[in-house]
Structure formats: C-alpha cells, structure tokens
CHARMM-style PDB file with segment names, atoms N, HN, CA, C and O in Angstrom:
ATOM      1  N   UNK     1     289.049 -31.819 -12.998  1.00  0.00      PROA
ATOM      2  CA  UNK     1     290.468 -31.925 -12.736  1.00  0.00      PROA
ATOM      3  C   UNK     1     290.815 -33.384 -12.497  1.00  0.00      PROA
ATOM      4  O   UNK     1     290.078 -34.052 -11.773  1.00  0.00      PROA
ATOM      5  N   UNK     2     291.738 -33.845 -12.980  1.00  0.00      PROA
ATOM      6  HN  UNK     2     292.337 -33.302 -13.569  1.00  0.00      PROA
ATOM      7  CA  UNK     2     292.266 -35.032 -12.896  1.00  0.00      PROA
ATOM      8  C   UNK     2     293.022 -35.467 -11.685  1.00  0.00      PROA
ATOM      9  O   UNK     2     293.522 -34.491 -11.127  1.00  0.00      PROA
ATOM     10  N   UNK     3     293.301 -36.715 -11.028  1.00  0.00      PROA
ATOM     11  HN  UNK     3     292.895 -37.508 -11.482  1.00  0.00      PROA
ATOM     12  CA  UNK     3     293.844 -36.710  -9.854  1.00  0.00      PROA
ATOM     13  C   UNK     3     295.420 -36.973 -10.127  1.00  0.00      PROA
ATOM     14  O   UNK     3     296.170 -36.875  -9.156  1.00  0.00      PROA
ATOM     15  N   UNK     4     295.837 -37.223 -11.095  1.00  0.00      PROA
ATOM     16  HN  UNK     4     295.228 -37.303 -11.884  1.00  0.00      PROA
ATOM     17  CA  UNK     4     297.044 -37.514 -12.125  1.00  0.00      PROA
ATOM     18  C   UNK     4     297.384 -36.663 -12.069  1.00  0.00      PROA
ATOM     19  O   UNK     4     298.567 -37.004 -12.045  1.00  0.00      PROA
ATOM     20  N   UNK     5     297.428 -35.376 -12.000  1.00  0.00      PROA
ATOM     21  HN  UNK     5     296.467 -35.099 -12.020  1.00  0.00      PROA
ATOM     22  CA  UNK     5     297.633 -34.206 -12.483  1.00  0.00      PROA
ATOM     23  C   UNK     5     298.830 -33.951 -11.280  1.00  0.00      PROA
ATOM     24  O   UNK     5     298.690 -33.868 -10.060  1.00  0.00      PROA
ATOM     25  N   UNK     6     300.322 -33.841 -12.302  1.00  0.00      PROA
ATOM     26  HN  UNK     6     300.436 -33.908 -13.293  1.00  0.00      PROA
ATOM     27  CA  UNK     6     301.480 -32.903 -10.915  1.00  0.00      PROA
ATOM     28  C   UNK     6     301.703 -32.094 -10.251  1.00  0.00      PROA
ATOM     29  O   UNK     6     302.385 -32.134  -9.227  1.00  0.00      PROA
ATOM     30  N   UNK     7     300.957 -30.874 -10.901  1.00  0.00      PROA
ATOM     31  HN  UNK     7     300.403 -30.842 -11.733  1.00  0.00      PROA
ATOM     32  CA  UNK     7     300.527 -29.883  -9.997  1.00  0.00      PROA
ATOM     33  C   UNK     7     299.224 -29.864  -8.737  1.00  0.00      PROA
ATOM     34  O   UNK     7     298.998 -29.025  -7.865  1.00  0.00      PROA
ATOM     35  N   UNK     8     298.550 -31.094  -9.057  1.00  0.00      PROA
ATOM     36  HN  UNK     8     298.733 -31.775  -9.765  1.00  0.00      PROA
ATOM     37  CA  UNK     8     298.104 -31.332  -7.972  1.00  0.00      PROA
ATOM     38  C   UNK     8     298.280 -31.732  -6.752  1.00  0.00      PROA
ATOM     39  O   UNK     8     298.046 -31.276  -5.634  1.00  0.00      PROA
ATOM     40  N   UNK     9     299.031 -33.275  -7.460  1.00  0.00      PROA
ATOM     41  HN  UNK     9     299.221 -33.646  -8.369  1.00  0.00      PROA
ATOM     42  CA  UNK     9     299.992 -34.220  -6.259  1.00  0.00      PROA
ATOM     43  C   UNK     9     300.641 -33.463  -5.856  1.00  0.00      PROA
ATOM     44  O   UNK     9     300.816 -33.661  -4.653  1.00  0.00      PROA
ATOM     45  N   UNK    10     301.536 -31.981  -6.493  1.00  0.00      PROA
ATOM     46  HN  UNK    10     301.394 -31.820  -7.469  1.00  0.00      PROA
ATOM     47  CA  UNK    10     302.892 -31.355  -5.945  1.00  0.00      PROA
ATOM     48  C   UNK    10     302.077 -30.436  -4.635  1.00  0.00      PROA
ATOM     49  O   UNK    10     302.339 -30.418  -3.432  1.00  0.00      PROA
ATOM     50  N   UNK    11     301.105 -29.778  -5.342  1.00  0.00      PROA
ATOM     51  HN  UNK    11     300.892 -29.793  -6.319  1.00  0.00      PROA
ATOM     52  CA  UNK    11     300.379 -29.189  -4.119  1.00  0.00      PROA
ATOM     53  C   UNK    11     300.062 -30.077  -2.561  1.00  0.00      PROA
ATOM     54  O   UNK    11     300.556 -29.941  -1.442  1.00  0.00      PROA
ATOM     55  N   UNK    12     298.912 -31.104  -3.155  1.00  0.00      PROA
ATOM     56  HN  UNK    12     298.511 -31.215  -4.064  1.00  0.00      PROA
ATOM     57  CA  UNK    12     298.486 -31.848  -2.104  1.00  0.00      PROA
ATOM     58  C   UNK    12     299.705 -32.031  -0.951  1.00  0.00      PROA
ATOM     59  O   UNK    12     299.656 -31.802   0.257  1.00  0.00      PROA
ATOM     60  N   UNK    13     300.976 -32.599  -1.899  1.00  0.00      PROA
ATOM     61  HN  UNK    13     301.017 -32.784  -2.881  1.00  0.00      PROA
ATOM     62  CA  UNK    13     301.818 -33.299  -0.708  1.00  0.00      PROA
ATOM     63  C   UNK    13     302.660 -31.950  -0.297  1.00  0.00      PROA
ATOM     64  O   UNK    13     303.076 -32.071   0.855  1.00  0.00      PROA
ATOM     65  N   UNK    14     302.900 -31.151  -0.681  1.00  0.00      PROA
ATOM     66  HN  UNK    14     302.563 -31.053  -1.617  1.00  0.00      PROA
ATOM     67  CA  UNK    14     303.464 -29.991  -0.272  1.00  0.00      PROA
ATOM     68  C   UNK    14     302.564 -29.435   0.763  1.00  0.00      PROA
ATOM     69  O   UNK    14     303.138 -29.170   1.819  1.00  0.00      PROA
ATOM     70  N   UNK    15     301.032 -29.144   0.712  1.00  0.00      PROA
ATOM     71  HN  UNK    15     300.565 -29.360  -0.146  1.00  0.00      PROA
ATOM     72  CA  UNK    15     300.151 -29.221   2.119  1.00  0.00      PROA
ATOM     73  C   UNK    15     300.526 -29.993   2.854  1.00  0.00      PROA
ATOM     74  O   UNK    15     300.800 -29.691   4.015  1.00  0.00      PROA
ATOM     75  N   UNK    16     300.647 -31.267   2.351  1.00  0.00      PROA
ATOM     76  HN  UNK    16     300.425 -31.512   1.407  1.00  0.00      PROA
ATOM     77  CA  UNK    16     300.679 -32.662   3.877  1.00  0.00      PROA
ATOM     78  C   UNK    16     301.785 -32.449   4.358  1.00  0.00      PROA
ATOM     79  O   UNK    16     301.869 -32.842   5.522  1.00  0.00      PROA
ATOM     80  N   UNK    17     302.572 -32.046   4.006  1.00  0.00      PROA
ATOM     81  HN  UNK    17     302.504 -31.727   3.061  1.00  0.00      PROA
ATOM     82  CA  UNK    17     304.151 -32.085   4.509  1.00  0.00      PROA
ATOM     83  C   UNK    17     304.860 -30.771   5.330  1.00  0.00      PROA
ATOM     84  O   UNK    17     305.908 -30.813   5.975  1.00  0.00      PROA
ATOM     85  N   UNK    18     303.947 -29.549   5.107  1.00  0.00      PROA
ATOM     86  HN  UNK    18     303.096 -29.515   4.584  1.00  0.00      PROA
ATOM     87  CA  UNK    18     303.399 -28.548   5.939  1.00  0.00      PROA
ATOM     88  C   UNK    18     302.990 -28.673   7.183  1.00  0.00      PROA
ATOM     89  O   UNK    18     303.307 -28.152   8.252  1.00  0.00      PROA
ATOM     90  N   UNK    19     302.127 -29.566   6.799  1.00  0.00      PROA
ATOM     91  HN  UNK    19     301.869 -29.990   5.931  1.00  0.00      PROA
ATOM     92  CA  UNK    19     301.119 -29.728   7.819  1.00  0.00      PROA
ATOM     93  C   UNK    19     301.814 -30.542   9.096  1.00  0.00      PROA
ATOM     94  O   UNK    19     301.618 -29.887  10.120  1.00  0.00      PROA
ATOM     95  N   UNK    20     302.371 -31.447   9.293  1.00  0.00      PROA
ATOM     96  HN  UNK    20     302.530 -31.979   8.462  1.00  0.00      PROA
ATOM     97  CA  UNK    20     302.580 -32.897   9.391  1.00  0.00      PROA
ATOM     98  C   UNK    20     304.033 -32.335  10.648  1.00  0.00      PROA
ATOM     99  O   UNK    20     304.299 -33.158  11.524  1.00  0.00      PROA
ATOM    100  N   UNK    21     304.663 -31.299  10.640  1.00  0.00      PROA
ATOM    101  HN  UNK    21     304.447 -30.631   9.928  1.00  0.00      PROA
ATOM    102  CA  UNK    21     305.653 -30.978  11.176  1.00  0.00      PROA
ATOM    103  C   UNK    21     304.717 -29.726  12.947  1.00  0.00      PROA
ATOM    104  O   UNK    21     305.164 -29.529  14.077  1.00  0.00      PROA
ATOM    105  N   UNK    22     303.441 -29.252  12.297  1.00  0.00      PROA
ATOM    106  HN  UNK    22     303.079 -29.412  11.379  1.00  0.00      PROA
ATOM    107  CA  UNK    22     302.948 -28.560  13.086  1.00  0.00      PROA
ATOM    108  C   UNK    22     302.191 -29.143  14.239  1.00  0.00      PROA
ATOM    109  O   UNK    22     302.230 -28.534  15.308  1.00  0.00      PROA
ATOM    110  N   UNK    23     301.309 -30.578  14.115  1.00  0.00      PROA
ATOM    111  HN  UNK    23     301.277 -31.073  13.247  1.00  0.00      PROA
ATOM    112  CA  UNK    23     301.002 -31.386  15.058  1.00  0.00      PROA
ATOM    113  C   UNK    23     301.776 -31.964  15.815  1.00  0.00      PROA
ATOM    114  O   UNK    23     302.748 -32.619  15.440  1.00  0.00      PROA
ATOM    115  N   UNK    24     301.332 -31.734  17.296  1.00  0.00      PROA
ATOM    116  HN  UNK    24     300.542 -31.202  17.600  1.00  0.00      PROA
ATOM    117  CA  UNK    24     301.309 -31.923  18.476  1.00  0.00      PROA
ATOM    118  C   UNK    24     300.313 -33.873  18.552  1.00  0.00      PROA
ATOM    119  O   UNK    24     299.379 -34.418  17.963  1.00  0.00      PROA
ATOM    120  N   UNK    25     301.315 -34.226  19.667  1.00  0.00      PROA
ATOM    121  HN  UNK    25     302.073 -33.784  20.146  1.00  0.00      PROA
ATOM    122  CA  UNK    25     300.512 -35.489  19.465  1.00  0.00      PROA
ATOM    123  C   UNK    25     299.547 -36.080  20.256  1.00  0.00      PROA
ATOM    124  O   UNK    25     298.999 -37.175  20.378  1.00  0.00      PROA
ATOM    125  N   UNK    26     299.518 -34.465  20.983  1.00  0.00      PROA
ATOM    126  HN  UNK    26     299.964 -33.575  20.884  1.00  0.00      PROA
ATOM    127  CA  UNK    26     298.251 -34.127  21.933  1.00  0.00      PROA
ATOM    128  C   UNK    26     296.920 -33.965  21.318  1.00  0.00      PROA
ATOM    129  O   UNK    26     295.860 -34.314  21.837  1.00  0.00      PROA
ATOM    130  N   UNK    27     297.110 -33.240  19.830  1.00  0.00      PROA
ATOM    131  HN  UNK    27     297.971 -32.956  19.408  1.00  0.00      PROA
ATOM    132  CA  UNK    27     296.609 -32.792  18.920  1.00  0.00      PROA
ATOM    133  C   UNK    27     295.728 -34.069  18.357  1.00  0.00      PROA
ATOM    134  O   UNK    27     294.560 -34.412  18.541  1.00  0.00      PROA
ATOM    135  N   UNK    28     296.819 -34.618  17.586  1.00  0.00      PROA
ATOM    136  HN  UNK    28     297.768 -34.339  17.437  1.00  0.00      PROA
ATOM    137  CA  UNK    28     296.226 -36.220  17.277  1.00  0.00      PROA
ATOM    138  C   UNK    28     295.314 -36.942  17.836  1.00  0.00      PROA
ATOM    139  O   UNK    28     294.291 -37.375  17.306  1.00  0.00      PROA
ATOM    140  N   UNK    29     295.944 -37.187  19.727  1.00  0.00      PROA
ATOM    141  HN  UNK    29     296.775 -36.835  20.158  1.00  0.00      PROA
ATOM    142  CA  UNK    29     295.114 -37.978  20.593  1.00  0.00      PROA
ATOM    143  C   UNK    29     293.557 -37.084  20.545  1.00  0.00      PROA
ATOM    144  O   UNK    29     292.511 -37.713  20.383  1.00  0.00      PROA
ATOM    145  N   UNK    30     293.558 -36.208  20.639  1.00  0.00      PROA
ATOM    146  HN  UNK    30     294.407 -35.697  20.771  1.00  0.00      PROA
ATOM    147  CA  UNK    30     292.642 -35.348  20.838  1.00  0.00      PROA
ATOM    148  C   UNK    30     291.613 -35.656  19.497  1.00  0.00      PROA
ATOM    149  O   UNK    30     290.491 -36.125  19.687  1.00  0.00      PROA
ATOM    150  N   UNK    31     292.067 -35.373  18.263  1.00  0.00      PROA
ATOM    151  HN  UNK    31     292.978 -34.992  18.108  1.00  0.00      PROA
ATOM    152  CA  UNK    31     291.636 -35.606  17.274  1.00  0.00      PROA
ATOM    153  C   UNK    31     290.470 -37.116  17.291  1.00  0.00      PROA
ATOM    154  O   UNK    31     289.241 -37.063  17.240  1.00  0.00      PROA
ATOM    155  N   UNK    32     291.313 -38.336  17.376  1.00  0.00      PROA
ATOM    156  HN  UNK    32     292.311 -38.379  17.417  1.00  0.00      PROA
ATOM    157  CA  UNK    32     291.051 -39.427  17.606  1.00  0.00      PROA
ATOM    158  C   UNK    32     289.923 -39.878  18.506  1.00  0.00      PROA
ATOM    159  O   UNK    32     289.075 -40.748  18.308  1.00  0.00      PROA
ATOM    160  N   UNK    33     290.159 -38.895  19.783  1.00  0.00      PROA
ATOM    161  HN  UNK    33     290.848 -38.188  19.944  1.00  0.00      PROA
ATOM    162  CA  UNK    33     288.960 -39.256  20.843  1.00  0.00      PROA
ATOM    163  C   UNK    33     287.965 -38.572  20.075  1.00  0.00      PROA
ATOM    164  O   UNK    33     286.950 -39.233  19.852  1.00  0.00      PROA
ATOM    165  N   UNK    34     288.015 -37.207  19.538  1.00  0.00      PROA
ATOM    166  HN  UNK    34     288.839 -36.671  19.719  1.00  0.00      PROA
ATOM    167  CA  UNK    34     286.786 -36.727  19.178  1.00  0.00      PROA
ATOM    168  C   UNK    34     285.859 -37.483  17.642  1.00  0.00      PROA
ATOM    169  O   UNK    34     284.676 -37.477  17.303  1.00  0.00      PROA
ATOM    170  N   UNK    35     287.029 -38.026  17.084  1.00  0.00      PROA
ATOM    171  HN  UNK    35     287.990 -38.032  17.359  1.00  0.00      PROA
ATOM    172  CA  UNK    35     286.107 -38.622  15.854  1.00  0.00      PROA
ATOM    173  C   UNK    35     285.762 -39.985  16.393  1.00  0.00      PROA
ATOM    174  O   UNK    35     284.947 -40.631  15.734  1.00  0.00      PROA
ATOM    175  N   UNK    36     286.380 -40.664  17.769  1.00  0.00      PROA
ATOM    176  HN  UNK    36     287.042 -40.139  18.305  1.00  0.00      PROA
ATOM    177  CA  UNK    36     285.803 -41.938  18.035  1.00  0.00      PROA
ATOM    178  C   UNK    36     284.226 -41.510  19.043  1.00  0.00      PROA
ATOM    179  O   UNK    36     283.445 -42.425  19.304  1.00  0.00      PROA
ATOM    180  N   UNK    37     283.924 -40.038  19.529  1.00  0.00      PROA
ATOM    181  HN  UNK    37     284.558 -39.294  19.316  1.00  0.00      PROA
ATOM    182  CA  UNK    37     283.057 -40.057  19.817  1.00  0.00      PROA
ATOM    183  C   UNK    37     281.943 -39.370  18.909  1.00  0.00      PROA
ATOM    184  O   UNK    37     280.795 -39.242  19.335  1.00  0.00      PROA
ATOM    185  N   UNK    38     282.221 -39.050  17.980  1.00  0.00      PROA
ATOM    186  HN  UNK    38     283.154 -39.154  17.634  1.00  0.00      PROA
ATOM    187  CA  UNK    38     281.260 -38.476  16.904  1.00  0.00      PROA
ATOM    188  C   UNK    38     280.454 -39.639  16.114  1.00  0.00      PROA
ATOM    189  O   UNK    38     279.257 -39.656  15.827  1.00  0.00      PROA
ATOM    190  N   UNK    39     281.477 -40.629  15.837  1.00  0.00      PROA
ATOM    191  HN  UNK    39     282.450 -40.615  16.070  1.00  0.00      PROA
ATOM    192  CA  UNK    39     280.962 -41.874  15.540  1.00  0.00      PROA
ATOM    193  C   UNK    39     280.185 -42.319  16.350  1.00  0.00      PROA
ATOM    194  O   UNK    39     279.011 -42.209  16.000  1.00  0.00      PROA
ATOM    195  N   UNK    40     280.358 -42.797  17.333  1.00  0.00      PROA
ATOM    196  HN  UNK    40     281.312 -42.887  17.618  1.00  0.00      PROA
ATOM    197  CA  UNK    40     279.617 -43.415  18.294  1.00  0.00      PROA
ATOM    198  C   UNK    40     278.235 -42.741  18.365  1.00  0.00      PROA
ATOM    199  O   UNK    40     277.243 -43.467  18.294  1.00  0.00      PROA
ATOM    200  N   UNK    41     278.085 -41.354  18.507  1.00  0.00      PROA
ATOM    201  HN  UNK    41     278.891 -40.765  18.565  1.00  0.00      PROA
ATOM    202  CA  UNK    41     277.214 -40.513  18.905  1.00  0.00      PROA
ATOM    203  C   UNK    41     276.227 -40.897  17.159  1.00  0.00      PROA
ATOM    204  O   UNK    41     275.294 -41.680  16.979  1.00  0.00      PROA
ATOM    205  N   UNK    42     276.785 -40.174  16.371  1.00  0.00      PROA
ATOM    206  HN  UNK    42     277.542 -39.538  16.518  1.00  0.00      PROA
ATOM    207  CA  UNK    42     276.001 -40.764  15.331  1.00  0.00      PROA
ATOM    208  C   UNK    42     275.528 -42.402  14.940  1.00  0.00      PROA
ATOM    209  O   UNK    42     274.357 -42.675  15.201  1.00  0.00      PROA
ATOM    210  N   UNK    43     275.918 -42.896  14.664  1.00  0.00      PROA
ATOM    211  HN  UNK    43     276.869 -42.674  14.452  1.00  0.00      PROA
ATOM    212  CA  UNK    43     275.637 -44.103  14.918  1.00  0.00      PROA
ATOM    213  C   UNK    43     274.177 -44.931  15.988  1.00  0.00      PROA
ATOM    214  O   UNK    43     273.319 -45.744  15.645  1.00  0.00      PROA
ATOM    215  N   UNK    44     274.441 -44.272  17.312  1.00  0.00      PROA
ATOM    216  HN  UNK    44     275.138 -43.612  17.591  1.00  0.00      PROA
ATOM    217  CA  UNK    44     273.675 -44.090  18.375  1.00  0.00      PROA
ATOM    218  C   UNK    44     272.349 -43.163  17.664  1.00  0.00      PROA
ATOM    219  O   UNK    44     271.228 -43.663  17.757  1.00  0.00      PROA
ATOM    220  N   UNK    45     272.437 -42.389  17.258  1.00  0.00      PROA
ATOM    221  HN  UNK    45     273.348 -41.983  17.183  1.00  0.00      PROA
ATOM    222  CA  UNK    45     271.211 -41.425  16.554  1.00  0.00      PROA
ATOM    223  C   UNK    45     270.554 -42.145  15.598  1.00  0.00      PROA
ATOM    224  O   UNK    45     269.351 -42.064  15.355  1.00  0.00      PROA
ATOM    225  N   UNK    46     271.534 -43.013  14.932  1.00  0.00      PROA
ATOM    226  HN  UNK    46     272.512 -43.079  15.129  1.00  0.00      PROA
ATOM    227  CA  UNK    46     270.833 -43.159  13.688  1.00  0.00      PROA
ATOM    228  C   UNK    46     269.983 -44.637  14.038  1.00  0.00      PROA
ATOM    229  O   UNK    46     268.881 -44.827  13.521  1.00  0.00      PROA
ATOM    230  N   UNK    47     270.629 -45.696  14.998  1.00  0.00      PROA
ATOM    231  HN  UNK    47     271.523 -45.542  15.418  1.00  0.00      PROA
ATOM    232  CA  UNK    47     269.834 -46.489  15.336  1.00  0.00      PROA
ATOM    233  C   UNK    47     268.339 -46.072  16.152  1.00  0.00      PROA
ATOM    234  O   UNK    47     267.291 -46.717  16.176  1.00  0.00      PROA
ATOM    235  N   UNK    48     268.556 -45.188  16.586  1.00  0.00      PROA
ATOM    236  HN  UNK    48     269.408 -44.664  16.566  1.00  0.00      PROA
ATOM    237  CA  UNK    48     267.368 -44.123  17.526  1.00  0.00      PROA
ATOM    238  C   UNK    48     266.300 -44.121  16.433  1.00  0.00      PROA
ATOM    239  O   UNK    48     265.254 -44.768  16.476  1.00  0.00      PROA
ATOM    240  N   UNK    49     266.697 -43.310  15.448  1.00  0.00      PROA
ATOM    241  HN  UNK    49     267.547 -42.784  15.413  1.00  0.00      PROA
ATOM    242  CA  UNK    49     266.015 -42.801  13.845  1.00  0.00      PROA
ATOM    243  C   UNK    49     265.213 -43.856  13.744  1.00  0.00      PROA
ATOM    244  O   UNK    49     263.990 -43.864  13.601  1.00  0.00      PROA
ATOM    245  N   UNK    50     266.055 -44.863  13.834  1.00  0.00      PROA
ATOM    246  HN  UNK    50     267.048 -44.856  13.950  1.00  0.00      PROA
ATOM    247  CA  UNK    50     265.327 -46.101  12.673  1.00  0.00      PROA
ATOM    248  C   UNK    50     264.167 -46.983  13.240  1.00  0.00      PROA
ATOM    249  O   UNK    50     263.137 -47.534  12.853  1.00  0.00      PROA
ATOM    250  N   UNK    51     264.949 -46.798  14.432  1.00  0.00      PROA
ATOM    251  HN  UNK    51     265.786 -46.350  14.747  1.00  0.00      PROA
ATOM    252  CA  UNK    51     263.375 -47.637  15.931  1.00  0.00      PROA
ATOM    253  C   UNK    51     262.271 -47.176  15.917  1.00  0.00      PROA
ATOM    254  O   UNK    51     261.205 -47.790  15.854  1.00  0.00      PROA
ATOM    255  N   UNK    52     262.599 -45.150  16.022  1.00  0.00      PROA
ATOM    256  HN  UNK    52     263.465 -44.652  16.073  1.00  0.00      PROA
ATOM    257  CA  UNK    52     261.367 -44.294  16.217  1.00  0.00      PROA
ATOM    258  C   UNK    52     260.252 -44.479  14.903  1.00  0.00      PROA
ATOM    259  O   UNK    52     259.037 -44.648  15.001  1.00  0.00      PROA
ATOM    260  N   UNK    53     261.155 -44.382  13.526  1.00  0.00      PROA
ATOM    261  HN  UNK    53     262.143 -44.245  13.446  1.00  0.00      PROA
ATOM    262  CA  UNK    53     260.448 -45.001  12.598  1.00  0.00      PROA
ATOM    263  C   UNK    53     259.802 -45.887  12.584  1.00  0.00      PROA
ATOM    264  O   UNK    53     258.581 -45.732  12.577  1.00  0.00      PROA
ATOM    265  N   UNK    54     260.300 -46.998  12.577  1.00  0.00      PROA
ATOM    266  HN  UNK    54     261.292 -47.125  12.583  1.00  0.00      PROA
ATOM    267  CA  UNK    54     259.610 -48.088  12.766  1.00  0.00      PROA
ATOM    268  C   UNK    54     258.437 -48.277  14.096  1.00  0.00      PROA
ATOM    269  O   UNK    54     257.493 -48.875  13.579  1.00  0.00      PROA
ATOM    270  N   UNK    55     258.254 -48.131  14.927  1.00  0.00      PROA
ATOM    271  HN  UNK    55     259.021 -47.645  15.347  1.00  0.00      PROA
ATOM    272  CA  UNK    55     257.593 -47.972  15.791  1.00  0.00      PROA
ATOM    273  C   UNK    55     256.427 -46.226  15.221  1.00  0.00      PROA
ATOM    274  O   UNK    55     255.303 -46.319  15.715  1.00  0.00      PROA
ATOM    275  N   UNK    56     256.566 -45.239  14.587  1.00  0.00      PROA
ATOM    276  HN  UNK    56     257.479 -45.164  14.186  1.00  0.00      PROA
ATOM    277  CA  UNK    56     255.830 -44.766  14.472  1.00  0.00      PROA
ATOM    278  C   UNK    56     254.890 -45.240  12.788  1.00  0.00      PROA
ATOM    279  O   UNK    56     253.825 -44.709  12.473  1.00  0.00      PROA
ATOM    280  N   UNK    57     255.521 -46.189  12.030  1.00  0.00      PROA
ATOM    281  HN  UNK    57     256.386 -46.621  12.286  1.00  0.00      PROA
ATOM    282  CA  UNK    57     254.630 -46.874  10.877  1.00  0.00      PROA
ATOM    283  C   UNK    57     253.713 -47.518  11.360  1.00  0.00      PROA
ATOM    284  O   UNK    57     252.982 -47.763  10.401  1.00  0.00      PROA
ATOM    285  N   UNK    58     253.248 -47.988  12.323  1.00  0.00      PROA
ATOM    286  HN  UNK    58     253.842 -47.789  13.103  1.00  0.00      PROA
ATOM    287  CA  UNK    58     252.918 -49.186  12.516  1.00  0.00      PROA
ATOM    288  C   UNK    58     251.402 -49.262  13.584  1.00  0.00      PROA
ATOM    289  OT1 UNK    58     250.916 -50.350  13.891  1.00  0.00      PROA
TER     290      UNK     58
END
C-alpha cells in the first residue's frame, strides 16, 4: 500500500481527528511521564547488557 494513497490519508486523519477531541491532558501528562520512564528504564538495561557482556568475554 502506498502512503500517497487518499483513502489512506482520509482514514489516518479522520482517526487523528477522532482521537484528538477525547484526550484529557491528564492523559497526555501521564502518557509523557510513562514513555520518559520506559526510556530511561531501557536504556538503563541496555547499558547493564553491554557491561555484563563485556565483563563476562573476558
């Protein structure tokens, strides 16, 4: 499927524009804290990963 495609864009933004009237901006904040701590948390793992590795090659 092409991303060109009008029945796509008409869909997509007809979702977003659905959507976009139902959030709360409690919702959002909420949103935000949780993907700024998912990051963090991963990130944190993956430097973990890479130490334990390295320290178990060797």
């Amino acid at each position: 499927m092409q991303s060109s495609n009008p029945a796509f864009v008409g869909t997509a933004g007809g979702t977003l524009l659905s959507i976009i009237p139902n959030l709360n901006s409690e919702d959002v904040v909420k949103t935000i804290i949780l993907a700024t701590l998912v990051a963090i948390v991963s990130f944190t793992i993956s430097i973990l990963l890479k130490f334990l590795i390295r320290k178990h090659k060797k």
